[in-house]
C-alpha positions in Angstrom: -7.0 -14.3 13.8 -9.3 -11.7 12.7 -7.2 -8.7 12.7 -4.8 -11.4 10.3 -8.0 -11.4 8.7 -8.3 -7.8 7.9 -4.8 -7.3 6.8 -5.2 -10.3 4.0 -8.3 -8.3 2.6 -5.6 -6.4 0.9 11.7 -10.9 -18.1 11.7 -8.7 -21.0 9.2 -9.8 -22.9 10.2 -11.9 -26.7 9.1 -10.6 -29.5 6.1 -12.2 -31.3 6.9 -15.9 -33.0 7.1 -14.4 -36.9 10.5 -15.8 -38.4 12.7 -12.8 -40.1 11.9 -13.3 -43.9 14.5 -12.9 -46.2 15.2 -9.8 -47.9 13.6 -9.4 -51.2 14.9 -8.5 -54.2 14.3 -4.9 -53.3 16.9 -4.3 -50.3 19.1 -2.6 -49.6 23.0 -3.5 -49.4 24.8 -1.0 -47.7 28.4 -3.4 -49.5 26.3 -2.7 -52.7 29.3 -0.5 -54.0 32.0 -3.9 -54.1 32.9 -4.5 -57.2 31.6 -7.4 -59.3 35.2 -8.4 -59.5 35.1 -8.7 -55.4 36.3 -12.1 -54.3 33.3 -11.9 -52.3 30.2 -14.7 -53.5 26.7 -13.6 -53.6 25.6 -16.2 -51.4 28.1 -14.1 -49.0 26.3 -11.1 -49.8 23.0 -13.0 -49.4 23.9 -13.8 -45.7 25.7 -10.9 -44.4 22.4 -8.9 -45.8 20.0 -11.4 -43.9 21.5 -11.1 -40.7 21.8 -7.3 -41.0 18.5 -6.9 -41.8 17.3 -9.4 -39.0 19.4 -7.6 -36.4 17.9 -4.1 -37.2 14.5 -5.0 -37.7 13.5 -7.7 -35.3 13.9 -5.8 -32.0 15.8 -5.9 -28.6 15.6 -9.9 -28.4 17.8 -10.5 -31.5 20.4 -7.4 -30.7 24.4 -8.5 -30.2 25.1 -10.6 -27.5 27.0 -7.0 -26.3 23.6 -5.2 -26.2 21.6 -8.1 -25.0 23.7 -8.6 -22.1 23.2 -4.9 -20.9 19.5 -4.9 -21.5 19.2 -8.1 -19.3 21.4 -6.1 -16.6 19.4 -3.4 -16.8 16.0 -4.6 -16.9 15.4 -6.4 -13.6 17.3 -3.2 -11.9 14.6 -1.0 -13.3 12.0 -3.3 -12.3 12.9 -3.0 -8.6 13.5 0.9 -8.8 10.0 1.0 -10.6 8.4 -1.2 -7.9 9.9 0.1 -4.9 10.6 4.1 -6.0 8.9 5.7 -2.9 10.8 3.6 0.0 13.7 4.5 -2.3 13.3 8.3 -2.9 12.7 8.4 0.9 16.0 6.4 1.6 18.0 8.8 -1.0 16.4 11.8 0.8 17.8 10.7 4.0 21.0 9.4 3.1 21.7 13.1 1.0 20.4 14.7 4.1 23.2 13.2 6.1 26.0 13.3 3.5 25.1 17.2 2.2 23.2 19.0 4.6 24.0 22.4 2.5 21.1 21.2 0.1 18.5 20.8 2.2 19.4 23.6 4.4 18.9 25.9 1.4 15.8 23.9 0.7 14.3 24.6 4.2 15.5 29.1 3.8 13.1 28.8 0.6 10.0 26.9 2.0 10.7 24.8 -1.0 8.8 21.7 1.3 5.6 23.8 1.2 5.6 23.7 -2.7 6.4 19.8 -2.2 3.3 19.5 -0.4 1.9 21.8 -3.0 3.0 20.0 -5.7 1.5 16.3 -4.0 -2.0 17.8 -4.2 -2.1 19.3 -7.6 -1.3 15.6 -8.7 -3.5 14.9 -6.3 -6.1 16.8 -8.2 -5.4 15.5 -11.1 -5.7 12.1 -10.2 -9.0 12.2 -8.4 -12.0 10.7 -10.8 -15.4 12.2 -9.6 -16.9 8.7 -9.1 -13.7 8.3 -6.2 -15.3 11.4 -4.6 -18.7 9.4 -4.4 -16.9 6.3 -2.8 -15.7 8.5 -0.3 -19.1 10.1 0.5 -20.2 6.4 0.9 -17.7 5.7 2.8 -18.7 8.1 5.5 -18.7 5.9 8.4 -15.0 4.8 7.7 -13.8 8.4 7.6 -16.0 9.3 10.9 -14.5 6.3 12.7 -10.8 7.5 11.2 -11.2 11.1 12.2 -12.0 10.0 15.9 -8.9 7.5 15.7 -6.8 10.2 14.5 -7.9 13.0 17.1 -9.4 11.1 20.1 -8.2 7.6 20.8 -4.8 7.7 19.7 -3.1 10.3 21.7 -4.3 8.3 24.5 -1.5 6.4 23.5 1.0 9.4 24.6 0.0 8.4 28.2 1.7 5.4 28.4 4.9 6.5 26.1 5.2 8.9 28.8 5.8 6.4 31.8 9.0 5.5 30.0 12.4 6.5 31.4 15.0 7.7 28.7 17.9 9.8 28.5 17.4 12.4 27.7 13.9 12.4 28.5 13.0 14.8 25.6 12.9 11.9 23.4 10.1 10.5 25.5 8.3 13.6 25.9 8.9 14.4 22.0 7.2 11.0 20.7 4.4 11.8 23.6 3.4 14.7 22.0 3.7 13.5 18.1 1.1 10.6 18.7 -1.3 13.3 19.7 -1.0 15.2 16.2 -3.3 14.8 13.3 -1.9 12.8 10.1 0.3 13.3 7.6 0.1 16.2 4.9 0.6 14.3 2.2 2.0 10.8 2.5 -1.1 9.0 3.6 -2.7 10.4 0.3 0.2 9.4 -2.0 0.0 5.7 -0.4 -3.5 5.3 -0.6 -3.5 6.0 -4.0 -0.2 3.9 -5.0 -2.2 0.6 -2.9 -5.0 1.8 -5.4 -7.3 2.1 -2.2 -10.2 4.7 -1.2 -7.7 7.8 -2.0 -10.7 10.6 -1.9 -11.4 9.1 1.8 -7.5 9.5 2.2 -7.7 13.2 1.2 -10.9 13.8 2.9 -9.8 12.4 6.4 -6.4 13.8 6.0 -7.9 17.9 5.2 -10.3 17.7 8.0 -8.0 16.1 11.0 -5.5 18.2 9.7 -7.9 20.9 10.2 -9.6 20.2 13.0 -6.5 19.2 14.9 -6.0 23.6 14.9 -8.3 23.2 17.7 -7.8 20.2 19.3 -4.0 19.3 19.7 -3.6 22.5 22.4 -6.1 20.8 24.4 -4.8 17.3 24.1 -1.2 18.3 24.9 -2.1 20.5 27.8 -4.4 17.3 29.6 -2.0 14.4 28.4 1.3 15.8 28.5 1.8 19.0 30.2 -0.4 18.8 33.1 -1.8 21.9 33.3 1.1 23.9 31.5 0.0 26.5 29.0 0.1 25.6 25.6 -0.6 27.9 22.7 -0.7 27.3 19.2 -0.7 29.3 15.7 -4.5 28.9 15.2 -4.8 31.0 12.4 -1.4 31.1 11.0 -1.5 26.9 11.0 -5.1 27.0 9.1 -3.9 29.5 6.6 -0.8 27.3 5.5 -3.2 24.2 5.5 -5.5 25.8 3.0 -2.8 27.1 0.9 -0.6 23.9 0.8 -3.7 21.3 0.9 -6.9 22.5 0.2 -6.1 25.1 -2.7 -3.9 22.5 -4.7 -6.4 20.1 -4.5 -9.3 22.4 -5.7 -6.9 23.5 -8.6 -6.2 20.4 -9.7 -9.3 18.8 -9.6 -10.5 22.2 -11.6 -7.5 21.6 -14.5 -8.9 17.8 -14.3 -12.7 18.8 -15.3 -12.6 21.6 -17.9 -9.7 20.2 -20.0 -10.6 16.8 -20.8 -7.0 16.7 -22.6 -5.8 16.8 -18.8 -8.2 14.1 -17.6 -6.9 11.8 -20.5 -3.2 12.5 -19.5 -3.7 12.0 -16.0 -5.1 8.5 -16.9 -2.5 7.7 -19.0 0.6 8.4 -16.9 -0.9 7.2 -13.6 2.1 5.8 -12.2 4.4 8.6 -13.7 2.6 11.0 -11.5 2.8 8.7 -8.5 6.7 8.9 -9.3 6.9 12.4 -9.3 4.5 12.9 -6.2 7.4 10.2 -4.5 9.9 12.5 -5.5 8.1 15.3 -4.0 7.4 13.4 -0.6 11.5 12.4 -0.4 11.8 16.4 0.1 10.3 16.7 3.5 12.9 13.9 4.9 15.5 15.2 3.2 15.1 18.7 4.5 14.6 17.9 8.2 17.0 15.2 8.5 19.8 18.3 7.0 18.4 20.6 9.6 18.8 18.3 12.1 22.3 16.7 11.2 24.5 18.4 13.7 22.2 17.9 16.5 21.9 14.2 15.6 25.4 13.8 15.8 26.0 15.0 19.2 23.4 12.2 20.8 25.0 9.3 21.2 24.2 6.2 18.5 22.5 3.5 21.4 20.1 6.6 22.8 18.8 7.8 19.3 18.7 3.8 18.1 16.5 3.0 21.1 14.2 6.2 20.5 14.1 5.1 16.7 13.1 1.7 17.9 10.5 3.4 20.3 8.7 5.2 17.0 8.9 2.0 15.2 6.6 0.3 17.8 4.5 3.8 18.2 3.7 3.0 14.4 2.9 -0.5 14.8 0.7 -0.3 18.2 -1.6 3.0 16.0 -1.8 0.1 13.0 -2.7 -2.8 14.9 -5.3 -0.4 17.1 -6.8 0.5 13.5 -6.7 -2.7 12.6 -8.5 -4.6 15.2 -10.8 -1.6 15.2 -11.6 -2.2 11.5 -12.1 -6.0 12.5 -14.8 -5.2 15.3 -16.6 -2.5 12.9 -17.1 -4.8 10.1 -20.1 -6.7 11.7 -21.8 -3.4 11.8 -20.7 -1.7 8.2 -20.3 -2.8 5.2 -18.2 0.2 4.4 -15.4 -1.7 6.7 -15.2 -4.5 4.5 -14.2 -3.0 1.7 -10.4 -3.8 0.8 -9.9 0.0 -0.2 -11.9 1.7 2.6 -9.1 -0.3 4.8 -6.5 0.2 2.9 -7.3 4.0 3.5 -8.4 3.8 7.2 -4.6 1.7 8.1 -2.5 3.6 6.3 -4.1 7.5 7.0 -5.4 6.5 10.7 -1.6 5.2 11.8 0.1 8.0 10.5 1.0 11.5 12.4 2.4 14.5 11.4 5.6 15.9 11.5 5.4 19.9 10.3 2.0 20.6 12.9 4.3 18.6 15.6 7.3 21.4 14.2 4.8 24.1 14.7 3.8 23.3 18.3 7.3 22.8 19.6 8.3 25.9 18.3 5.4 27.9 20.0 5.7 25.9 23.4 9.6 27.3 24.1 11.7 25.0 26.0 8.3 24.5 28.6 8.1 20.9 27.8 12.6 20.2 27.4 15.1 21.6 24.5 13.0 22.0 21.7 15.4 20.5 19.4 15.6 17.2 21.0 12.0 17.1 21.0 11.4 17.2 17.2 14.9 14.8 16.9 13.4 11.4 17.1 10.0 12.2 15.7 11.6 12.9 12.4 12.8 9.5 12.7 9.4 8.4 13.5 7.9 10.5 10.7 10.4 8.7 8.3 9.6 5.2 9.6 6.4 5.4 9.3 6.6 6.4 5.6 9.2 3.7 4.9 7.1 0.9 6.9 3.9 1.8 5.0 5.3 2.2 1.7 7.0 -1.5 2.3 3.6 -2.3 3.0 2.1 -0.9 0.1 4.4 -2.9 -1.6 3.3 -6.3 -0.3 -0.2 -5.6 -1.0 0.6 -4.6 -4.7 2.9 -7.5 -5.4 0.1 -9.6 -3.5 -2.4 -8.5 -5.8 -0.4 -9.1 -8.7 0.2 -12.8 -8.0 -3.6 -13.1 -7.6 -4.2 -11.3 -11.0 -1.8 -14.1 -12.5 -3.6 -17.0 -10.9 -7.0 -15.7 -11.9 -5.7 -15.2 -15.7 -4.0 -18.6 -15.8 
């Protein structure tokens, strides 16, 4: 009940009632040429001038039937896109993954997911108020609690994953080591801010996990995985890409937010345009991997990759509901854990892992720990459940709010 508790913390319109007035003496008749001889009245003229004038002038609820059919097709379809772009961009990214690899193969020769991330954390930036960066200084005991989630307690979790028996067992061993990585880039930032929670906490928690997860993932791989098998990782060539693709964007950004106050206003005005495009971004990283990984996908068979799909689904959900109950049990000793967008931050950037550090590690470990490329296969899917499950999610708690919004105002 009190993790339940926790989580509930978080058509075209008519046109005004004027009646069309009548034209005045002083419009216009396109018919005026007809001849006075026409057999055509004036009362004729009268009405056909009415109803053109009322057609042109009193907007989309008064167009032909023709044109208001197609607007009242159209409308609630955009609705949904608008409501639900980022579980859709990620969907599309798959399903062109699978269709056209060619694309995202290209994509992958020409780093073009680095400049995605890049891209996220410019708009990131540009998006990020000042008094957000306060909130997330106040919220300092959330993000040290998150931070500890992230790096500590939830790779314990790769313990148990790894007493399960699967065929072939790299699947296991895979998902093992991608529940001891630190969280996503870039998607736990980009649905923080579209559930409107604590998104400087977001970035905060994500740059320095991200970073101090360098450092620590070796050692948590080597003493709950391997079990005692040498495991090396790209320190310095990891930290340098992280500062390029997270930390540099972000400071450039925020930069073009402060100085031009032009770009401060714009960014406040087209909030949820820049969401769209930081979506569109995001759907790049599935759409890349799942193209690189096509072939290899196709030669497991469809029960063995479902159940390993199924196995990342509940990964997800066990790291939420651990966050979650965690939340529950800190409240009574923070206020910062009552606050809907402190959680909202903490469940959706605590639950999340990585899939480009997991990349990294795989690569660097050889085939010690099984075929490398069955190791990274059903993480993506994990990587892209996750995503899909949180932004479905995010969803909830926005259309939740709304309905709140329209009790309070009715």
């Amino acid at each position: 009940m009190a993790m339940a508790g926790t989580l509930q913390i978080l058509l075209l319109n008519p046109q005004n009632g004027r009646r069309p007035h009548l034209p005045t003496t002083q419009t216009h008749f396109p018919f005026s040429k007809i001849s006075r001889n026409s057999n055509i009245s004036r009362s004729q003229l009268l009405i056909r001038a009415t109803l053109q004038h009322s057609n042109q002038g009193s907007g989309s609820g008064d167009q032909l039937p023709r044109a208001t059919a197609k607007l009242n097709w159209v409308k609630p379809i955009w609705g949904f896109v608008s409501n639900n772009f980022l579980p859709l961009a990620l969907i599309g990214g798959v399903a062109l993954g699978l269709v056209n690899p060619t694309l995202g193969c290209l994509a992958d020769r020409y780093y073009l997911s680095k400049f995605s991330t890049f891209g996220i954390f410019i708009i990131s930036g540009l998006t990020l108020r000042s008094d957000e960066v306060g909130a997330a200084v106040e919220a300092w005991p959330v993000g040290i609690f998150g931070l500890v989630s992230i790096l500590f307690f939830t790779p314990l979790f790769s313990k148990i994953i790894m007493l399960l028996k699967l065929q072939p067992q790299e699947f296991v061993t895979g998902l093992a080591i991608f529940s001891c990585m630190p969280t996503t880039l870039s998607s736990g930032v980009a649905l923080t801010r579209l559930a409107g929670g604590n998104s400087a906490l977001a970035l905060a928690m994500t740059l320095i996990s991200n970073l101090l997860g360098i450092l620590i993932v070796p050692f948590s791989i080597s003493k709950l995985i391997a079990a005692g098998v040498g495991v090396s990782v790209p320190a310095e060539q990891l930290f340098r890409s992280l500062v390029f693709t997270l930390l540099v964007p972000l400071i450039i950004g925020k930069a073009l937010r402060e100085c031009f106050k032009g770009v401060a206003e714009f960014s406040d005005r087209n909030r949820k345009l820049l969401a769209m495009m930081s979506s569109l971004l995001l759907s790049l990283a599935p759409f890349i991997q799942v193209s690189r990984s096509r072939s290899l996908l196709l030669l497991v068979k469809p029960e063995v990759f479902l159940l390993a799909v199924v196995l990342g689904v509940l990964l997800h959900l066990i790291l939420f509901a651990f966050n979650a109950l965690a939340i529950t049990l800190l409240s009574t000793t923070s206020t910062s854990f009552s606050k809907k967008e402190n959680i909202s931050a903490l469940l959706i950037v605590a639950s999340q892992k990585t899939l480009p550090v997991m990349v990294a590690v795989v690569e660097q470990l050889g085939n010690a720990l099984g075929e490398s490329g069955l190791l990274v296969l059903p993480c993506i899917a994990a990587h892209l459940n996750q995503i899909i499950l949180d932004s479905l999610l995010v969803n909830f708690w926005l259309q939740k709010g709304h309905a709140s919004d329209n009790l309070k105002t009715a």
